[in-house]
mmCIF file of the N, C-alpha and C atoms, coordinates in Angstrom:
data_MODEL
# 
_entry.id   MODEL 
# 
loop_
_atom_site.group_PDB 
_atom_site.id 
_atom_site.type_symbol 
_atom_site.label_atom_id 
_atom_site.label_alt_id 
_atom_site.label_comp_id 
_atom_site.label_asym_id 
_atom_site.label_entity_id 
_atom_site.label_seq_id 
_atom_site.pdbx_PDB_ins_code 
_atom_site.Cartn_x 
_atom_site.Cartn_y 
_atom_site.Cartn_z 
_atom_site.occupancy 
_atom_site.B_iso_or_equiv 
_atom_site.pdbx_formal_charge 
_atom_site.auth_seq_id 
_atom_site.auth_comp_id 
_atom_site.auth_asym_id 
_atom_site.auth_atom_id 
_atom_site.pdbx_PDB_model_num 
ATOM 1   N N  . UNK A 1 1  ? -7.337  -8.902 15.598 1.00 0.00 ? 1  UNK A N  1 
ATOM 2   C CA . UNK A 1 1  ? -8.197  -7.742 15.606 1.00 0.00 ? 1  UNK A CA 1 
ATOM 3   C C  . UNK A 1 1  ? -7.331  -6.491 15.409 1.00 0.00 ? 1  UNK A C  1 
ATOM 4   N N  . UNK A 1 2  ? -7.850  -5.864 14.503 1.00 0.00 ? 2  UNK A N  1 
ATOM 5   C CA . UNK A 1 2  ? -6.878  -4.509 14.138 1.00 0.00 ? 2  UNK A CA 1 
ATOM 6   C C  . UNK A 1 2  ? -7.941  -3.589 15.311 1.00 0.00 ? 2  UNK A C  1 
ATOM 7   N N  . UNK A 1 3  ? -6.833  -2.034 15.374 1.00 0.00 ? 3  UNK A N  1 
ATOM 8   C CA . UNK A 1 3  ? -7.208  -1.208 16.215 1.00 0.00 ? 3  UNK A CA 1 
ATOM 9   C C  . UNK A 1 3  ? -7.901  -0.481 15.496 1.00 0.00 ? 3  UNK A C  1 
ATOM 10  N N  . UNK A 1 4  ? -9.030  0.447  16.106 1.00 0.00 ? 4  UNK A N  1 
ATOM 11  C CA . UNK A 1 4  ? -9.803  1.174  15.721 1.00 0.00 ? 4  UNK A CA 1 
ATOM 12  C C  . UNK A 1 4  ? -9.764  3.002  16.155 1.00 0.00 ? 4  UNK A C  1 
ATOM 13  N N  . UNK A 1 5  ? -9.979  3.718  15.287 1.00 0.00 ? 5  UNK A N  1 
ATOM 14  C CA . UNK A 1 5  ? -9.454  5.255  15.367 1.00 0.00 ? 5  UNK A CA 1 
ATOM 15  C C  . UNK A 1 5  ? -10.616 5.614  15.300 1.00 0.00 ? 5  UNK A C  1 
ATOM 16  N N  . UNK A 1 6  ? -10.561 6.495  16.831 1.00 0.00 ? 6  UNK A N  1 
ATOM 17  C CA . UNK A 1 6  ? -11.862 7.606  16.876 1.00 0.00 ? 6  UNK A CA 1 
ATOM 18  C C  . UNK A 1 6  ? -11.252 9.070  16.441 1.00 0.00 ? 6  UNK A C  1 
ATOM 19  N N  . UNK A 1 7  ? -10.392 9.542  16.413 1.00 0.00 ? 7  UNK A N  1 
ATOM 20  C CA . UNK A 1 7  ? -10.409 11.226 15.767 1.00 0.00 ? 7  UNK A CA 1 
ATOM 21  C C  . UNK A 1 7  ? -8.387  10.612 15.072 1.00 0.00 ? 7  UNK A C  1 
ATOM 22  N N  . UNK A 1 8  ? -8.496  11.850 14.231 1.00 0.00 ? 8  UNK A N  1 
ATOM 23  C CA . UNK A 1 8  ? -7.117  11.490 13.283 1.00 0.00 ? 8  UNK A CA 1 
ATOM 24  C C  . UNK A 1 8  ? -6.815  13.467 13.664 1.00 0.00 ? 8  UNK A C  1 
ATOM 25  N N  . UNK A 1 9  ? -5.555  13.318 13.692 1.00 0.00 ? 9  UNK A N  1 
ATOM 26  C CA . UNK A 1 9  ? -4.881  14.642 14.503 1.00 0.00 ? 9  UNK A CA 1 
ATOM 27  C C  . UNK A 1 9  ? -4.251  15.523 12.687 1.00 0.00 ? 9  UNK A C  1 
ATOM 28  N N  . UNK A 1 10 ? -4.552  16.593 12.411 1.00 0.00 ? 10 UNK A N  1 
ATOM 29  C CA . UNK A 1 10 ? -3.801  17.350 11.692 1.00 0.00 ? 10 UNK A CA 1 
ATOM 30  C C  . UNK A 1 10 ? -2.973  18.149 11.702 1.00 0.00 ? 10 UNK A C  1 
ATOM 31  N N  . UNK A 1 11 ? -1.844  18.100 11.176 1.00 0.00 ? 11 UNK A N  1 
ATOM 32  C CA . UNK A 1 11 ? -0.987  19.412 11.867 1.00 0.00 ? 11 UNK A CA 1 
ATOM 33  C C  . UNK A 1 11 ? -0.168  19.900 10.486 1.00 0.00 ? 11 UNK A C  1 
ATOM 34  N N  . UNK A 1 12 ? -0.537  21.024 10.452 1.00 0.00 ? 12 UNK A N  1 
ATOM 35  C CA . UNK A 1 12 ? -0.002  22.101 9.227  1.00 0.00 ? 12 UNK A CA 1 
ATOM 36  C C  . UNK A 1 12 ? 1.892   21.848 9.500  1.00 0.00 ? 12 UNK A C  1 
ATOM 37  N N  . UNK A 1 13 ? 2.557   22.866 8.288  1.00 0.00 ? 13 UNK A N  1 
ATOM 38  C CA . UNK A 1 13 ? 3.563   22.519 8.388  1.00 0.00 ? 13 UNK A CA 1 
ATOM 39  C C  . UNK A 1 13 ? 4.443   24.003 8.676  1.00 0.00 ? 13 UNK A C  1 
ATOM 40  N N  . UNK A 1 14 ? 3.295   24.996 8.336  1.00 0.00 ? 14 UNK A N  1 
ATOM 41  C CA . UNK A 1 14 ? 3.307   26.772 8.856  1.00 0.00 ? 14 UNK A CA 1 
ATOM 42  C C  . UNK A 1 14 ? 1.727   27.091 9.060  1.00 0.00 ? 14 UNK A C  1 
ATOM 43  N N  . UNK A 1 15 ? 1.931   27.986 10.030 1.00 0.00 ? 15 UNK A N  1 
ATOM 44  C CA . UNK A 1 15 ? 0.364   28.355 10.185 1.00 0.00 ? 15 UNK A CA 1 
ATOM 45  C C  . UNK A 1 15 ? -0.286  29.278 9.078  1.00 0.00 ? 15 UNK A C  1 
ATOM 46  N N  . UNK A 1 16 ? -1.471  29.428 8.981  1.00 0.00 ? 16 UNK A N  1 
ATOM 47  C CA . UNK A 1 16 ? -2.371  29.386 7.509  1.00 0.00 ? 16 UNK A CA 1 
ATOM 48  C C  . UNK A 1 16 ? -3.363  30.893 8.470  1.00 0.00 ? 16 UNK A C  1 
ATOM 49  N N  . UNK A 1 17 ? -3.672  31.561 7.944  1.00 0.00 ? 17 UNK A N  1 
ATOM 50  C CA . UNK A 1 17 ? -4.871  32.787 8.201  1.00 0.00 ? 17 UNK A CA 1 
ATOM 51  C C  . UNK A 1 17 ? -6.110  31.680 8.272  1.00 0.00 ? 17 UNK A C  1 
ATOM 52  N N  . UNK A 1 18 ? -6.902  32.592 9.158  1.00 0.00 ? 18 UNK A N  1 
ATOM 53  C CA . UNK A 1 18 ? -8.335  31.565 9.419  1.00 0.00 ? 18 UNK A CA 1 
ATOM 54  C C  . UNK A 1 18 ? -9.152  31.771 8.061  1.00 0.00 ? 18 UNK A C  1 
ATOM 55  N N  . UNK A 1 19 ? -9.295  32.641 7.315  1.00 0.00 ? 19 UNK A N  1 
ATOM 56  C CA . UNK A 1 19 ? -10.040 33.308 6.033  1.00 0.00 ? 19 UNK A CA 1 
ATOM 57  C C  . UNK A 1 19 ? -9.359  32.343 4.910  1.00 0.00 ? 19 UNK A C  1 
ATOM 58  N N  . UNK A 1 20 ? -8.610  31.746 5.295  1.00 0.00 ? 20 UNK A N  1 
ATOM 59  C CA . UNK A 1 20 ? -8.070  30.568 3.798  1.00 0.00 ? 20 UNK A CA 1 
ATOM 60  C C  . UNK A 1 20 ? -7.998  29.186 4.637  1.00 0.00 ? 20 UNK A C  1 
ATOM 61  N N  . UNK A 1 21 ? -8.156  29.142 5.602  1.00 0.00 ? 21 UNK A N  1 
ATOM 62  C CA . UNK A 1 21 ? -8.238  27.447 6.466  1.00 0.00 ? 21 UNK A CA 1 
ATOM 63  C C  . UNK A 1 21 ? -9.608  27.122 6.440  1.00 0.00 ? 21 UNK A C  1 
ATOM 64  N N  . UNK A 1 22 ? -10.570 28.282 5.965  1.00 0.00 ? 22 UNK A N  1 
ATOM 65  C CA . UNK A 1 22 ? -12.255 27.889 5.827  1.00 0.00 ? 22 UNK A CA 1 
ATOM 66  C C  . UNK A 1 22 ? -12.393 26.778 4.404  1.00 0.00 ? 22 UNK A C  1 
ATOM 67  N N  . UNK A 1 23 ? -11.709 26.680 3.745  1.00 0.00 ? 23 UNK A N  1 
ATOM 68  C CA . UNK A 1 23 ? -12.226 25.723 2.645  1.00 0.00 ? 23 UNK A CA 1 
ATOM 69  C C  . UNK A 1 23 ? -11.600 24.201 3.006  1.00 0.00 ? 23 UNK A C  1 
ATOM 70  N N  . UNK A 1 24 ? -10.106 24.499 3.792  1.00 0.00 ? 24 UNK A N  1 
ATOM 71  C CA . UNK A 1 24 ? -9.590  23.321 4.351  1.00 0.00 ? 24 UNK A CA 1 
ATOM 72  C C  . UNK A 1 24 ? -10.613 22.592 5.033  1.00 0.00 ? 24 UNK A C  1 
ATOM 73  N N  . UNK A 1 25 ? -11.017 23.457 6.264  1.00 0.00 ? 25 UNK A N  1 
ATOM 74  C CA . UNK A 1 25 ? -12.178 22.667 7.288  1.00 0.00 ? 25 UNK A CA 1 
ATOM 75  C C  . UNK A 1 25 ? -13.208 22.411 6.799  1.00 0.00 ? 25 UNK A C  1 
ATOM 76  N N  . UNK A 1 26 ? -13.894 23.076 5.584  1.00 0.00 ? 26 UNK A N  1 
ATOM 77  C CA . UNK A 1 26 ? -14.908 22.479 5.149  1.00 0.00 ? 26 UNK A CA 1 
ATOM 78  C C  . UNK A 1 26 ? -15.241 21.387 4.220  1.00 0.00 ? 26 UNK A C  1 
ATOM 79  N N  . UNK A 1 27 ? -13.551 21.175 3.835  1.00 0.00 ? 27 UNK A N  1 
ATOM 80  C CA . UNK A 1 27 ? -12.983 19.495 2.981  1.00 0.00 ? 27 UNK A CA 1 
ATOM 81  C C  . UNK A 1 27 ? -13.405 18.828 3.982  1.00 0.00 ? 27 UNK A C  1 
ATOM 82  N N  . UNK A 1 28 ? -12.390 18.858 4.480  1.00 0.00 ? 28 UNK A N  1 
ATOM 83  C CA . UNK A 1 28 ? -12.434 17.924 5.744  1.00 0.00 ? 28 UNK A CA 1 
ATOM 84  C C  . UNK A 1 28 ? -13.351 17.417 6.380  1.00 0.00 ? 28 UNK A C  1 
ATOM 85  N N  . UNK A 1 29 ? -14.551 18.479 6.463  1.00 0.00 ? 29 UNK A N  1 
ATOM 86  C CA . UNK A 1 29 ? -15.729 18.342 7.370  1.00 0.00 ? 29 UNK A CA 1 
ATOM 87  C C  . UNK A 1 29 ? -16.874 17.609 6.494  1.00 0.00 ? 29 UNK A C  1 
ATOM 88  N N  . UNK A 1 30 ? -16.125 17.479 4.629  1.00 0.00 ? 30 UNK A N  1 
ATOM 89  C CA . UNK A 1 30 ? -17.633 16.580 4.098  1.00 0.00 ? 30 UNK A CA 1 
ATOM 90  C C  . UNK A 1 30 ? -16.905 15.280 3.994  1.00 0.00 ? 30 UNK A C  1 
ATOM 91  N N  . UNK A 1 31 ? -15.654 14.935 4.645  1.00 0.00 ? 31 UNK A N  1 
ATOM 92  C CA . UNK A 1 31 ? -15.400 13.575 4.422  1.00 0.00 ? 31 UNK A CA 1 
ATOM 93  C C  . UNK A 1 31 ? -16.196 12.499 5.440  1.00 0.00 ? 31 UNK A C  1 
ATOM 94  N N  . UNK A 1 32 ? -16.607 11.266 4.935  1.00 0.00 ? 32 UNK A N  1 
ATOM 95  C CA . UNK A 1 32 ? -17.234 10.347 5.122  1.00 0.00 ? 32 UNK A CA 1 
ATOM 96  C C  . UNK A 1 32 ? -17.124 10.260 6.679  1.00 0.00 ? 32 UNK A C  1 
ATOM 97  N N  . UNK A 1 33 ? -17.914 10.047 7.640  1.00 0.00 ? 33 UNK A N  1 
ATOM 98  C CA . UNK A 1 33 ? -17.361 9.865  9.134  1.00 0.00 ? 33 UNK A CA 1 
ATOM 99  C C  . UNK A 1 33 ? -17.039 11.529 9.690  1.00 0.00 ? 33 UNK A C  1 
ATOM 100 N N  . UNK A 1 34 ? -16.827 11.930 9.494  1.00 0.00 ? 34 UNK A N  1 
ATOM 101 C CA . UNK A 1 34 ? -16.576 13.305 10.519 1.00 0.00 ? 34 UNK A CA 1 
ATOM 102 C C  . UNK A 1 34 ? -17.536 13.766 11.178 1.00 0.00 ? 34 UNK A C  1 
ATOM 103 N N  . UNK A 1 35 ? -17.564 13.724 12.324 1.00 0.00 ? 35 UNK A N  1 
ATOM 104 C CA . UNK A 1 35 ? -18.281 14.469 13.052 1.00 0.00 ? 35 UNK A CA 1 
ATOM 105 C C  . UNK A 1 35 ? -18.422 16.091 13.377 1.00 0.00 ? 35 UNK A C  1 
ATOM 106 N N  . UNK A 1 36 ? -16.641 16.491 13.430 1.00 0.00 ? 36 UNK A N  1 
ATOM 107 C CA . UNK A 1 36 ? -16.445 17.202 13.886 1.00 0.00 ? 36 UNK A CA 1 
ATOM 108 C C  . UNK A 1 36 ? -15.419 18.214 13.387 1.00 0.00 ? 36 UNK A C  1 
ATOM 109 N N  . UNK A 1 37 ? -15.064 19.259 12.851 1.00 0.00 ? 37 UNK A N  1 
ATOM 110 C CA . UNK A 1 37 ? -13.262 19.622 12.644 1.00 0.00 ? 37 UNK A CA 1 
ATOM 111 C C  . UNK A 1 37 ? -13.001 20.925 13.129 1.00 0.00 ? 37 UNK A C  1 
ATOM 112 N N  . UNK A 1 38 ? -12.258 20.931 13.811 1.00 0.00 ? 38 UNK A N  1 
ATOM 113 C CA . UNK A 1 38 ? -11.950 21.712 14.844 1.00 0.00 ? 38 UNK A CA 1 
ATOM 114 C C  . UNK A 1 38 ? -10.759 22.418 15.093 1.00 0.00 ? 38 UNK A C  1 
ATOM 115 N N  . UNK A 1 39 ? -10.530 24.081 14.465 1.00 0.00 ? 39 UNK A N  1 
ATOM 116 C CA . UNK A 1 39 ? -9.308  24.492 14.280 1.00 0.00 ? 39 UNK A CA 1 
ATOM 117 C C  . UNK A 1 39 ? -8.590  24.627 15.751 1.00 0.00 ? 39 UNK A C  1 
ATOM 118 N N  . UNK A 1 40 ? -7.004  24.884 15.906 1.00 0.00 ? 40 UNK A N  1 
ATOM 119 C CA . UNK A 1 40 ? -6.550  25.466 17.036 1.00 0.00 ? 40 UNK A CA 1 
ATOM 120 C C  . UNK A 1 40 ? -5.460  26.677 16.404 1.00 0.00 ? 40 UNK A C  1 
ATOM 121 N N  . UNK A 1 41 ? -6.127  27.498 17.444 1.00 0.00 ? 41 UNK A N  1 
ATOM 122 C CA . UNK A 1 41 ? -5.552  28.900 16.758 1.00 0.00 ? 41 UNK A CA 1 
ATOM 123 C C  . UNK A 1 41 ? -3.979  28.735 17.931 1.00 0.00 ? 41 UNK A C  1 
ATOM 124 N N  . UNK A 1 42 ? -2.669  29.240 16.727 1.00 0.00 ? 42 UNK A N  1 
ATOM 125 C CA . UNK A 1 42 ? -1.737  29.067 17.114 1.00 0.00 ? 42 UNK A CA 1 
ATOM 126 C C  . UNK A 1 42 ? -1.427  30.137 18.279 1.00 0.00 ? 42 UNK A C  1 
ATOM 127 N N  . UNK A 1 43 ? -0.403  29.704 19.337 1.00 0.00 ? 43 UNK A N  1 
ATOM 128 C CA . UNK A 1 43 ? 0.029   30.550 20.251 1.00 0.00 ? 43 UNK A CA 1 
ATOM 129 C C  . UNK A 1 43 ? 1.548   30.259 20.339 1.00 0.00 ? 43 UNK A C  1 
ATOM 130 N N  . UNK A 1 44 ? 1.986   31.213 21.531 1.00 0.00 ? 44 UNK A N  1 
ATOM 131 C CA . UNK A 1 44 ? 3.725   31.156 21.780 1.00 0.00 ? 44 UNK A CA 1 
ATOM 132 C C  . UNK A 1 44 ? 4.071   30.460 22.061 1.00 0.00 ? 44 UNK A C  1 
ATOM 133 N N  . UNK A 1 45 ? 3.178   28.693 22.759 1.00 0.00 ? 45 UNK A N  1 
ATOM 134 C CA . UNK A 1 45 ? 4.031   27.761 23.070 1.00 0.00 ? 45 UNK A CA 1 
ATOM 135 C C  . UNK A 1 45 ? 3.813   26.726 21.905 1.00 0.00 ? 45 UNK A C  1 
ATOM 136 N N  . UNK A 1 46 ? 2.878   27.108 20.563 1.00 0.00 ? 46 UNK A N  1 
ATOM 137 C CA . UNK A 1 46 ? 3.035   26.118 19.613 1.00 0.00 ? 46 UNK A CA 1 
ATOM 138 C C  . UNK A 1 46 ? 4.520   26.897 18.721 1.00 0.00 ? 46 UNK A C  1 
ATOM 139 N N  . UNK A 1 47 ? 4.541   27.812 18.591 1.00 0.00 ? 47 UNK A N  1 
ATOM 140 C CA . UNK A 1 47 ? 5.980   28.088 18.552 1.00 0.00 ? 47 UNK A CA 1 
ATOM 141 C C  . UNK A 1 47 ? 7.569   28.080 18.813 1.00 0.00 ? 47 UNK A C  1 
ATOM 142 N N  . UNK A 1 48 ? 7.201   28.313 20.295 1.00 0.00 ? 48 UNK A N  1 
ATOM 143 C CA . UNK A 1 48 ? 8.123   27.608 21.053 1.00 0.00 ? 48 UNK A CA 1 
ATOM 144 C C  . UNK A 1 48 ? 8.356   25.973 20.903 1.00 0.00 ? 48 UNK A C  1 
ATOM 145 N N  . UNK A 1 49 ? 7.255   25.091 20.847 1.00 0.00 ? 49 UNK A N  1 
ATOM 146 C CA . UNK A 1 49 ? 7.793   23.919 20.569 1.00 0.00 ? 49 UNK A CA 1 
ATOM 147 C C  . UNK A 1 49 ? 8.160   23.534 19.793 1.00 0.00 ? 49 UNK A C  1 
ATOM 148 N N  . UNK A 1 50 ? 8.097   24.256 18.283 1.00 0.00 ? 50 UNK A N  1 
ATOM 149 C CA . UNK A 1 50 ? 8.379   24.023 16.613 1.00 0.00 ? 50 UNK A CA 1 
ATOM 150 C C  . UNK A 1 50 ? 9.896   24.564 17.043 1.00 0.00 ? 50 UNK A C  1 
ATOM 151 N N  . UNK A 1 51 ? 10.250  25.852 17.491 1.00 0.00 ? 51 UNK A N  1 
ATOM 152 C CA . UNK A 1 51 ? 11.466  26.089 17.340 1.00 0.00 ? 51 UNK A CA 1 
ATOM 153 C C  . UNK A 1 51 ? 12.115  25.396 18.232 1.00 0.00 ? 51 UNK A C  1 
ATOM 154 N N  . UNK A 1 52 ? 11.558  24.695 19.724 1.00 0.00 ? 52 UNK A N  1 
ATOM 155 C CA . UNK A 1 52 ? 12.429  23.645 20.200 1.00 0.00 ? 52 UNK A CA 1 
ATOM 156 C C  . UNK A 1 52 ? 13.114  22.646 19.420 1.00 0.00 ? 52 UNK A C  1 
ATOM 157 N N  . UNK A 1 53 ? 11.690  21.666 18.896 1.00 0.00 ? 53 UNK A N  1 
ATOM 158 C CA . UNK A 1 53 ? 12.448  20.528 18.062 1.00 0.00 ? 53 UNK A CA 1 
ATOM 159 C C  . UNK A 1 53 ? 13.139  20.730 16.702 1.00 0.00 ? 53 UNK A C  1 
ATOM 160 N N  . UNK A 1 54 ? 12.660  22.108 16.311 1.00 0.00 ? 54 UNK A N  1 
ATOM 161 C CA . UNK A 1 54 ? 13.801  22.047 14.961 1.00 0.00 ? 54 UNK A CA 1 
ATOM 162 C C  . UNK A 1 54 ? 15.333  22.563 15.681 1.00 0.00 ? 54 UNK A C  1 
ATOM 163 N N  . UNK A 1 55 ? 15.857  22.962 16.586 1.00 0.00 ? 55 UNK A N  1 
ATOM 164 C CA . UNK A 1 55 ? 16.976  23.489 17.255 1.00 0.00 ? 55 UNK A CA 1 
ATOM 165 C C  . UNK A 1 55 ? 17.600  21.795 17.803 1.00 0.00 ? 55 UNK A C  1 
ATOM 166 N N  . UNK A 1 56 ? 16.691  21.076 18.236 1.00 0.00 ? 56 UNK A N  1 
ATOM 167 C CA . UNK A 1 56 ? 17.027  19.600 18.742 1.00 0.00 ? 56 UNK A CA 1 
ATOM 168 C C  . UNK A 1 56 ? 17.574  18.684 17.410 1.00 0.00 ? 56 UNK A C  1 
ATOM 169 N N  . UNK A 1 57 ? 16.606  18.771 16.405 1.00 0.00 ? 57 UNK A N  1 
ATOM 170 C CA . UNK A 1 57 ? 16.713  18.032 15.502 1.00 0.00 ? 57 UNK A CA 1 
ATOM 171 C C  . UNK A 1 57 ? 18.318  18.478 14.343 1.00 0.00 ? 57 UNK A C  1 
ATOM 172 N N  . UNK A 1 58 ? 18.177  19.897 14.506 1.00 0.00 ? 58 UNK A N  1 
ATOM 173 C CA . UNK A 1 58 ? 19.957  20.419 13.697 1.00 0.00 ? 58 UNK A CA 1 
ATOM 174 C C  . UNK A 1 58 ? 20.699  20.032 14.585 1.00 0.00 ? 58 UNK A C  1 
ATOM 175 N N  . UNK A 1 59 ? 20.594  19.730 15.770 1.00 0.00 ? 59 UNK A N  1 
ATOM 176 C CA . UNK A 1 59 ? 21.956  19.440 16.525 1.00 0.00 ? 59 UNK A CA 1 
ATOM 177 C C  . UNK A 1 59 ? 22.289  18.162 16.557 1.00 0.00 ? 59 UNK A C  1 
ATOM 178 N N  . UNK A 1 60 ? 21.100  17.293 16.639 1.00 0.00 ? 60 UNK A N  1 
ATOM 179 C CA . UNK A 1 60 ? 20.953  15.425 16.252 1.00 0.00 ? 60 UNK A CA 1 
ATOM 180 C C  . UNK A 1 60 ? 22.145  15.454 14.782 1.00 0.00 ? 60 UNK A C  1 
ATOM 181 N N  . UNK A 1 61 ? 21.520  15.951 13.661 1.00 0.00 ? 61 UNK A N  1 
ATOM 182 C CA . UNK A 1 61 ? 22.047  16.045 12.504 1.00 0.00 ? 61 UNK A CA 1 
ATOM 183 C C  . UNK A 1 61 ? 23.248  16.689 12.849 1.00 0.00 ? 61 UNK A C  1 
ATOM 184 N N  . UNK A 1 62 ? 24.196  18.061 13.134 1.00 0.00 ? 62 UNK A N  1 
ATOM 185 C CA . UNK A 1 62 ? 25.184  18.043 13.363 1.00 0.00 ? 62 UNK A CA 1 
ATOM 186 C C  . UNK A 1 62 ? 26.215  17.271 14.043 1.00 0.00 ? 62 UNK A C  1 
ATOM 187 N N  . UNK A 1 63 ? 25.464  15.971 15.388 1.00 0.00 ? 63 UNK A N  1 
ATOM 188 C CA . UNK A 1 63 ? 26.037  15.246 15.371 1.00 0.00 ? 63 UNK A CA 1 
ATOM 189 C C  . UNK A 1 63 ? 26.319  14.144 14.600 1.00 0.00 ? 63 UNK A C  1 
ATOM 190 N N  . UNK A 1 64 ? 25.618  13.841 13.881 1.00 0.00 ? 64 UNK A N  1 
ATOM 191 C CA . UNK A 1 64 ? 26.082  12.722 12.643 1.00 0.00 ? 64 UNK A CA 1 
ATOM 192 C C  . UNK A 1 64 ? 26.646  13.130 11.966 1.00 0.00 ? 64 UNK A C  1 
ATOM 193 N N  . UNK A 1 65 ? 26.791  14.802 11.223 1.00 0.00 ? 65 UNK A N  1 
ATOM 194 C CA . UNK A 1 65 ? 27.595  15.372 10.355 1.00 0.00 ? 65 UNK A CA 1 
ATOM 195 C C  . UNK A 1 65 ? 29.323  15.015 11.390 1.00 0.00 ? 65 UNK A C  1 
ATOM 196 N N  . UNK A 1 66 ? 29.088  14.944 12.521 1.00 0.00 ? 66 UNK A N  1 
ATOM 197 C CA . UNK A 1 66 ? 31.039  15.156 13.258 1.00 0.00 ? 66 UNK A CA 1 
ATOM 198 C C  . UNK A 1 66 ? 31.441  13.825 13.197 1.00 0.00 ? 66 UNK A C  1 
ATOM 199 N N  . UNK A 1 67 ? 29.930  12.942 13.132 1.00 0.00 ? 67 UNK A N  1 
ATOM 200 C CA . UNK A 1 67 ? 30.587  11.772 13.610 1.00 0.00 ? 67 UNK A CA 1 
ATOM 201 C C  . UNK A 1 67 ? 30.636  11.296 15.442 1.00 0.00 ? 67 UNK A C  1 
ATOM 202 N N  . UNK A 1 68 ? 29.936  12.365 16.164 1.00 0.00 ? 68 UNK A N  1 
ATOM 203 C CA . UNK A 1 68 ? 29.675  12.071 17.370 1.00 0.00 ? 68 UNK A CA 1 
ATOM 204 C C  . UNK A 1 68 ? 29.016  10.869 17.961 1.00 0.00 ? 68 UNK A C  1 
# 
């Protein structure tokens, strides 16, 4: 038995103005099955966590660059 998915998570790759994410959500919202699509307006700790893991992730990579 394969597993079954009730909601599928999106996540941009920079945040987008709400006045140009209206045609995104409304793709989205005529695909087959959707119930629902539901923006989240960005704040200082979705920031904070982007600049956490990219600060984590150059230092991962600088250690493979030393050889650590």
């Amino acid at each position: 038995m394969t597993d079954r998915y009730c909601a599928l998570t999106v996540v941009l790759d920079e945040t987008i103005r709400k006045d140009d994410a209206q045609k995104v959500l409304a793709a989205i919202g005529m695909v087959k099955g959707v119930v629902e699509v539901r923006p989240v307006v960005a704040s200082p700790e979705a920031y904070w966590a982007r600049a956490t893991a990219l600060r984590e992730l150059k230092a991962k990579l600088w250690d493979i660059l030393r050889g650590d």
